[in-house]
C-alpha positions in Angstrom: -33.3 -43.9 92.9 -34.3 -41.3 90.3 -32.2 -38.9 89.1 -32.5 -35.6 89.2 -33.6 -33.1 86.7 -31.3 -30.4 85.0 -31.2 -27.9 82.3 -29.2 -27.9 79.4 -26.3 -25.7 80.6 -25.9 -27.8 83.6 -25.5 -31.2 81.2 -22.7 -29.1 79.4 -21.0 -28.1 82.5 -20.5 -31.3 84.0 -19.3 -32.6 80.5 -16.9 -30.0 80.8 -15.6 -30.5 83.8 -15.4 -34.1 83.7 -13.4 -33.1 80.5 -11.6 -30.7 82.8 -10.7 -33.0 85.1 -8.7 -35.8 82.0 -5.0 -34.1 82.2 -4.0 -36.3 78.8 -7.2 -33.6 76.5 -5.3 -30.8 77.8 -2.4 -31.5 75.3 -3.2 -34.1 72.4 -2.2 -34.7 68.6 -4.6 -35.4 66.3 -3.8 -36.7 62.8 -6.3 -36.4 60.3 -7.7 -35.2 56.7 -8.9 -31.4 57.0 -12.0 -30.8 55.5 -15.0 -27.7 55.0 -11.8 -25.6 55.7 -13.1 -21.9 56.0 -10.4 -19.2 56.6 -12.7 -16.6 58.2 -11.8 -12.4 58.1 -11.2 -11.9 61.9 -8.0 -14.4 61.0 -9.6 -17.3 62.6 -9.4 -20.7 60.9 -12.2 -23.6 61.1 -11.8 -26.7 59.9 -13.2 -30.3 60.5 -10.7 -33.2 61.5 -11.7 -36.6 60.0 -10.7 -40.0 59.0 -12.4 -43.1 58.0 -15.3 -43.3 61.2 -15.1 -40.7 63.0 -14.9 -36.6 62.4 -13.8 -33.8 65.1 -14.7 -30.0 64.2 -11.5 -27.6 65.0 -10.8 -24.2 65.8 -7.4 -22.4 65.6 -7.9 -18.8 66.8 -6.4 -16.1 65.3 -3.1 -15.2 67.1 -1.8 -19.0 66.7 -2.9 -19.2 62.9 -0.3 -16.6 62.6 2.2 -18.7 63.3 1.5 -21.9 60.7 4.6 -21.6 58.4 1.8 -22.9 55.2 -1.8 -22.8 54.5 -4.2 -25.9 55.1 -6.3 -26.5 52.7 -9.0 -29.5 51.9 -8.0 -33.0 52.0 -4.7 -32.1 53.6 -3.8 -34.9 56.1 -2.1 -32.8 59.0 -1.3 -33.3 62.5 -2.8 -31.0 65.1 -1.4 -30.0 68.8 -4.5 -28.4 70.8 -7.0 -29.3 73.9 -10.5 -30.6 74.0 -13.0 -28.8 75.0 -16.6 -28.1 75.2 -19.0 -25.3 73.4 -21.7 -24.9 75.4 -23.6 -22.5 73.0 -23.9 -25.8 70.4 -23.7 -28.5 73.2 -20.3 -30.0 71.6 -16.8 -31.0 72.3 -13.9 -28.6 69.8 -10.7 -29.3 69.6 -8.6 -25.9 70.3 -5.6 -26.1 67.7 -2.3 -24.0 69.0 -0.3 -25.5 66.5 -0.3 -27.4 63.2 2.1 -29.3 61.6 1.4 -31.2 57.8 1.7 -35.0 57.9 4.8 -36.7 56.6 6.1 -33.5 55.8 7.5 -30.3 57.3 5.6 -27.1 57.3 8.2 -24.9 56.6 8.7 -27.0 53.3 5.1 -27.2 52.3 4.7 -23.4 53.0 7.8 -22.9 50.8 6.3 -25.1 48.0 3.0 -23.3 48.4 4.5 -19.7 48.0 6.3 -21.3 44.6 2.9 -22.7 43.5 1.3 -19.6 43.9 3.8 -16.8 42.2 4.7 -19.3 39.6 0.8 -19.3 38.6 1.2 -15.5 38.6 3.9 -15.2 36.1 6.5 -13.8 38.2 9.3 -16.9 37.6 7.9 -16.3 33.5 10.9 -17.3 31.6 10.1 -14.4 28.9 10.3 -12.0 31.7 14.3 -13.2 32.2 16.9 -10.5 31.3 20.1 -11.5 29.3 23.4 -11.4 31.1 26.3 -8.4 29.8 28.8 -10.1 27.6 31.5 -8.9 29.7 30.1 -6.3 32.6 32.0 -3.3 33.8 31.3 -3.1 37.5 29.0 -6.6 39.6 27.6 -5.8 42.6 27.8 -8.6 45.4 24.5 -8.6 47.8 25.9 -11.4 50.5 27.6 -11.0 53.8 30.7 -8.7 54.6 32.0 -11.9 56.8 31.0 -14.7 54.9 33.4 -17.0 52.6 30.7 -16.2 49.7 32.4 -13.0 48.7 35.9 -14.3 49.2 35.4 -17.0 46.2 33.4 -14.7 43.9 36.1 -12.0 44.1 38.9 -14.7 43.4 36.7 -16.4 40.8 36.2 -13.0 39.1 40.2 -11.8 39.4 41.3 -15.0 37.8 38.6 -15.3 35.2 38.3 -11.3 34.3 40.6 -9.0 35.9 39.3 -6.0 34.2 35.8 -6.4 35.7 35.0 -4.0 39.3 33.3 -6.0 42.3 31.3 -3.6 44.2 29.7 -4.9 47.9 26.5 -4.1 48.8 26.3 -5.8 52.6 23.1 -7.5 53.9 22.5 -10.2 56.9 21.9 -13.5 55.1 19.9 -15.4 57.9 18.6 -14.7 60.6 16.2 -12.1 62.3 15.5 -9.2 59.5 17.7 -10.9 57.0 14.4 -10.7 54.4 14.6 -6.4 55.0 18.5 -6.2 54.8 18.8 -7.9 51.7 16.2 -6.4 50.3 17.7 -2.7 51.1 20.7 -4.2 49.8 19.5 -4.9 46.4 18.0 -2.0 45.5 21.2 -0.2 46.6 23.4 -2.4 44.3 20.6 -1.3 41.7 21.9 2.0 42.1 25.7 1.7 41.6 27.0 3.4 39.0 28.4 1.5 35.9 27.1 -1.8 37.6 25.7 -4.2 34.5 25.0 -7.1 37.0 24.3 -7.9 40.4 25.4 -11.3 42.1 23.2 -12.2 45.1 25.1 -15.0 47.0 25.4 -17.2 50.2 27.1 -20.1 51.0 25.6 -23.5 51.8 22.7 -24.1 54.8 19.7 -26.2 56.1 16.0 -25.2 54.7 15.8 -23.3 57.8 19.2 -21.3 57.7 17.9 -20.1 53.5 14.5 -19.1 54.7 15.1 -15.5 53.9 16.0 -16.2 50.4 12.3 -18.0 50.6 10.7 -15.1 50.8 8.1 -13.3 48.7 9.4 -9.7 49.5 12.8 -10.7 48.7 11.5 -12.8 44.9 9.4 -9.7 44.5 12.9 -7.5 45.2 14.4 -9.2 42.9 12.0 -8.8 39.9 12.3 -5.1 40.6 15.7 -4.5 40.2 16.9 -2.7 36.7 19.8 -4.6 36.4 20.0 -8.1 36.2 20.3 -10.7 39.2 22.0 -13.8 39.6 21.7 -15.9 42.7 24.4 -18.4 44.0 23.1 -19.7 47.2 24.9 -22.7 49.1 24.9 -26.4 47.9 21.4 -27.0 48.8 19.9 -29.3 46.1 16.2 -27.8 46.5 15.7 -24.4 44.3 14.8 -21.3 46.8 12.1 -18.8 45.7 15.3 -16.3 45.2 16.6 -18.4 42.7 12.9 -19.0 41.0 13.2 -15.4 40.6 16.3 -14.5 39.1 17.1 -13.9 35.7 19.9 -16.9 35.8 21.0 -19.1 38.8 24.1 -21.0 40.0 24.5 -24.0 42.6 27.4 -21.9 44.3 28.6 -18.4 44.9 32.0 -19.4 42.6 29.4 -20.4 39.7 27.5 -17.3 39.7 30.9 -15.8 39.5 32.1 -17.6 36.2 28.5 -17.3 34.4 28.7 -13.3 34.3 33.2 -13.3 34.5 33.8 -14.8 31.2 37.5 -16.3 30.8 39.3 -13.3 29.0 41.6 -15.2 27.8 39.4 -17.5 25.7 37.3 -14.4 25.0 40.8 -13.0 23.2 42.0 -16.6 21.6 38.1 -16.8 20.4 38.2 -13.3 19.1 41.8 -14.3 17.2 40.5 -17.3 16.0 37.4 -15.5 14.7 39.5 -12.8 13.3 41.6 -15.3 11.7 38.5 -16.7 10.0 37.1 -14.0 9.3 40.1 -12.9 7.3 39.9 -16.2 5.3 36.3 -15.2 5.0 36.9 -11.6 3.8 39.5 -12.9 1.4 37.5 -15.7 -0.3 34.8 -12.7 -0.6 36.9 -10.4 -2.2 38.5 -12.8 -4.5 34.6 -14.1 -5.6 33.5 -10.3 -5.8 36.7 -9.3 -7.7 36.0 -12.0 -10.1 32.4 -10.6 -10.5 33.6 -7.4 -11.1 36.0 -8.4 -13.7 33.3 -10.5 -15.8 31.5 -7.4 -15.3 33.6 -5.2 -16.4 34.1 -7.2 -19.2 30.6 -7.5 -20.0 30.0 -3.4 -19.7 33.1 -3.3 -22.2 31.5 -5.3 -24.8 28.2 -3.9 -24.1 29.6 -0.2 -24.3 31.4 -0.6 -27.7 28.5 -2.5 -29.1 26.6 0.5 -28.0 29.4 2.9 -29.3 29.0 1.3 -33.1 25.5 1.3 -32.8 25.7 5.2 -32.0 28.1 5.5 -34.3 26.4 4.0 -37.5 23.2 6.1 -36.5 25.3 9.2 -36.3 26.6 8.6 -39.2 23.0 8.6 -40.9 21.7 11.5 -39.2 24.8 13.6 -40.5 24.0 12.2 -44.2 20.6 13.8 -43.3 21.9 16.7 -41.6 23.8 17.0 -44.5 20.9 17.3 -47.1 19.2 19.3 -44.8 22.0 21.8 -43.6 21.0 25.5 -43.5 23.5 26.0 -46.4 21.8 23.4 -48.2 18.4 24.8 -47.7 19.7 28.0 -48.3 20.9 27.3 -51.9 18.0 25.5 -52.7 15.4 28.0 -51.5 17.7 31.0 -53.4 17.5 28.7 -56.3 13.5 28.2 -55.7 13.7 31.9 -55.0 15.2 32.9 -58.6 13.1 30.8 -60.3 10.1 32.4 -58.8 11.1 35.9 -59.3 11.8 34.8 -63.0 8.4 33.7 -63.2 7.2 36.8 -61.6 8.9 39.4 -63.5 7.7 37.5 -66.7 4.1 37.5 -65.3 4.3 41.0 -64.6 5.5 42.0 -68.1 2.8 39.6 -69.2 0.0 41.2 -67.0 1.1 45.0 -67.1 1.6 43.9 -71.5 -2.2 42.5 -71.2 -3.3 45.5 -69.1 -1.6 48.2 -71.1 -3.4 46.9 -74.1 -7.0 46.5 -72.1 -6.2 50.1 -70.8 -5.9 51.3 -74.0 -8.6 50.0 -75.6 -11.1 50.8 -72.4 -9.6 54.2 -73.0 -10.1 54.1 -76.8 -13.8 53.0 -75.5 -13.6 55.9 -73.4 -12.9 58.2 -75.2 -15.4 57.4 -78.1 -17.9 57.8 -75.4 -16.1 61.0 -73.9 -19.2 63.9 -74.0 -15.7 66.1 -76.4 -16.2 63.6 -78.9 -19.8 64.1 -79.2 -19.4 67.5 -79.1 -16.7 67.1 -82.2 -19.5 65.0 -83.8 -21.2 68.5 -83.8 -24.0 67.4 -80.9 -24.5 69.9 -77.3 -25.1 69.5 -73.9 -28.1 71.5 -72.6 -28.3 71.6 -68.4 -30.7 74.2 -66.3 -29.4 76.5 -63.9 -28.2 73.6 -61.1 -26.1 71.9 -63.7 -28.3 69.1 -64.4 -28.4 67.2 -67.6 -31.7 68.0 -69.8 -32.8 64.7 -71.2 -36.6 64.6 -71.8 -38.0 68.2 -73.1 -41.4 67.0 -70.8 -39.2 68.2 -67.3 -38.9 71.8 -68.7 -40.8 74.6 -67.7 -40.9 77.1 -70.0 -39.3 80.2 -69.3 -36.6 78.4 -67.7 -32.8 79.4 -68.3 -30.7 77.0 -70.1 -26.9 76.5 -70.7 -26.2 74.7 -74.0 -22.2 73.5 -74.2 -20.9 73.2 -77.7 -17.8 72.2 -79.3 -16.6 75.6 -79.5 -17.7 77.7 -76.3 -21.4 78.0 -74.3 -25.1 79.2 -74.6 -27.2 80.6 -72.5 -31.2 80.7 -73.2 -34.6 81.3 -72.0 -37.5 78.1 -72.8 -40.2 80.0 -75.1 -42.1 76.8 -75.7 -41.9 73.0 -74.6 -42.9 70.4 -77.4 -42.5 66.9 -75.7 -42.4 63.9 -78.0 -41.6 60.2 -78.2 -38.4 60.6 -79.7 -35.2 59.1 -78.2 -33.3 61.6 -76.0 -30.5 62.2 -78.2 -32.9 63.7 -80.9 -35.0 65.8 -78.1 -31.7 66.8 -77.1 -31.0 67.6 -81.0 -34.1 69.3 -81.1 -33.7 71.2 -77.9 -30.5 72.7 -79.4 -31.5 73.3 -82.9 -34.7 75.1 -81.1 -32.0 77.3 -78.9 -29.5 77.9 -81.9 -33.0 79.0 -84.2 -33.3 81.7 -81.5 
């Protein structure tokens, strides 16, 4: 009997319903590695099942990938819940993954050791980024619950240890539905207390699912934020929450985060004593050692200072012998002295020079007066000048008819030139003539 022909989509249909019809595809676990994972942007996730023959490809649509506590990822070996079935548009069989749990492992860990991975590779558990703890705080602020034994033991830790230190609550829900958003709220109130130098954020002890809000990347994130310091105490649980990745210090209990920012006052006060007593010791041996300095010191100045003094002294001493020989006084006398001496030698240079003078005086005037016109005139010569007064030397320069004065020894002349006779006689004879010619007249 041949069978009949049909189209593709009828081939896929009866696949699919004979699919349809086997109960046990409707609800099966699959273990395998994931591989050509691709998380897509609508929020779907597609991945391909496989293991050593065979390979299945997988879809987990978008409202169930919600609700996978971690991310797969390549060569994860994981255990998918889901039903077969059949897409007709590529003619194959899917299987549809509603939930997926990693193999040997539980997700809620793995996601938890994911989120770790991932804002430790960010820097935010950085130890450099850690701030130190107060010596001794004024006021710690408690982020845990109003009900819970936590609070009772860091309050009775904190009393006995360091009575003078406040405890301020600031209430939150520790587990639970919202516990993420109340503690959150809760820190950044306690950042906000006045006079607050720490804040203690504390639970006591609980399964990985009961600590899952102190897991959470709002809450580590919170905690970075704060301005004051953070300290977590959070139950025995041997694993390390996010929370306490986070903080700038942790504790295994609420009691220990109590002690590591409550210092024991009274071994702060016998340390201080102790450290007072030594440092008295200290300070004595000091001042003893600088006392001694300041003695060999002083010694040493001493010396120095008088060697200095005699020094000093001795050049005093010489610059007043100088001072001495060249006092005012001194000078004074000396320069009168000088002074004496050099109006002696003056007075005797004057007479010498007005002496020498006197004599060349007299003799110039001897000179003088031999050449004085009166003494020729005694000698029985004249003068003979024309009407201006001028001096008749050479007969050749008078006109005759000109008027004459002739000066004698006794009294004047006056005359007219008759006649000129020039000659080459000296002037003193035309002179001669010139007055023997007016006396003839």
């Amino acid at each position: 009997m041949t069978a009949a022909v049909c189209s593709v989509s009828d081939l896929t249909l009866m696949v699919r319903d004979a699919l349809a019809a086997r109960p046990e595809l409707e609800d099966v676990l699959v273990e395998g590695e994931v591989s050509n994972f691709k998380a897509h942007v609508s929020g779907h996730l597609y991945f391909t099942l496989k293991d050593a023959r065979a390979a299945v490809s997988c879809v987990c649509f978008r409202a169930n990938a919600l609700l996978i506590p971690f991310r797969p990822d390549n060569g994860m070996t994981v255990v998918a819940h889901g039903s077969v079935q059949v897409y007709g548009q590529q003619g194959r069989y899917q299987l549809y993954v509603d939930r997926l749990e990693p193999s040997g492992v539980g997700a809620l860990a793995l996601g938890v050791e994911q989120l770790k991975q991932r804002l430790s590779a960010e820097g935010l558990f950085d130890e450099r980024r850690k701030r130190r703890l107060p010596l001794l705080p004024r006021r710690v602020v408690v982020v845990t619950s109003r009900s819970g034994a936590a609070l009772r033991d860091v309050c009775t830790v904190i009393a006995r240890r360091a009575p003078c230190i406040g405890v301020v609550l600031s209430p939150a829900t520790v587990q639970g539905d919202g516990a993420v958003e109340t503690l959150i709220r809760a820190l950044q109130r306690a950042d906000q207390v006045h006079d607050a130098d720490v804040i203690l954020l504390v639970r006591g002890g609980g399964s990985l699912e009961d600590l899952i809000a102190f897991n959470s990347e709002p809450l580590a994130r919170a905690i970075r934020a704060t301005r004051l310091p953070v300290v977590t105490g959070v139950g025995h649980e041997t694993d390390t929450t996010v929370a306490d990745l986070a903080a700038d210090r942790r504790a295994a209990t609420p009691s220990a985060a109590a002690e590591l920012v409550a210092p024991n006052v009274g071994l702060l006060r016998e340390d201080v004593a102790a450290r007072s007593a030594r440092l008295g010791i200290a300070l004595g041996g000091l001042v003893k050692v600088h006392r001694d300095r300041v003695h060999i010191a002083s010694l040493r100045l001493r010396q120095a200072l008088m060697q200095e003094t005699s020094l000093k002294r001795r050049a005093l001493d010489h610059e007043m012998s100088r001072f001495a020989v060249a006092h005012p006084s001194r000078r004074v006398e000396l320069e009168r002295l000088r002074l004496t001496r050099a109006s002696e030698r003056l007075e005797d240079a004057t007479v010498r020079v007005t002496v020498a003078r006197r004599a060349a005086l007299t003799t110039r005037t001897a000179r003088l007066a031999a050449l004085s016109p009166r003494r020729t005139l005694e000698r029985g010569y004249s003068i003979t000048s024309d009407a201006d007064g001028g001096v008749l030397t050479d007969a050749a320069t008078v006109a005759a008819g000109t008027r004459l004065r002739t000066v004698l020894r006794h009294g004047t002349l006056e005359s007219t030139v008759d006649r000129v006779e020039p000659d080459s006689q000296s002037g003193n004879e035309q002179m001669y003539d010139s007055n023997q010619a007016s006396d003839d007249r």
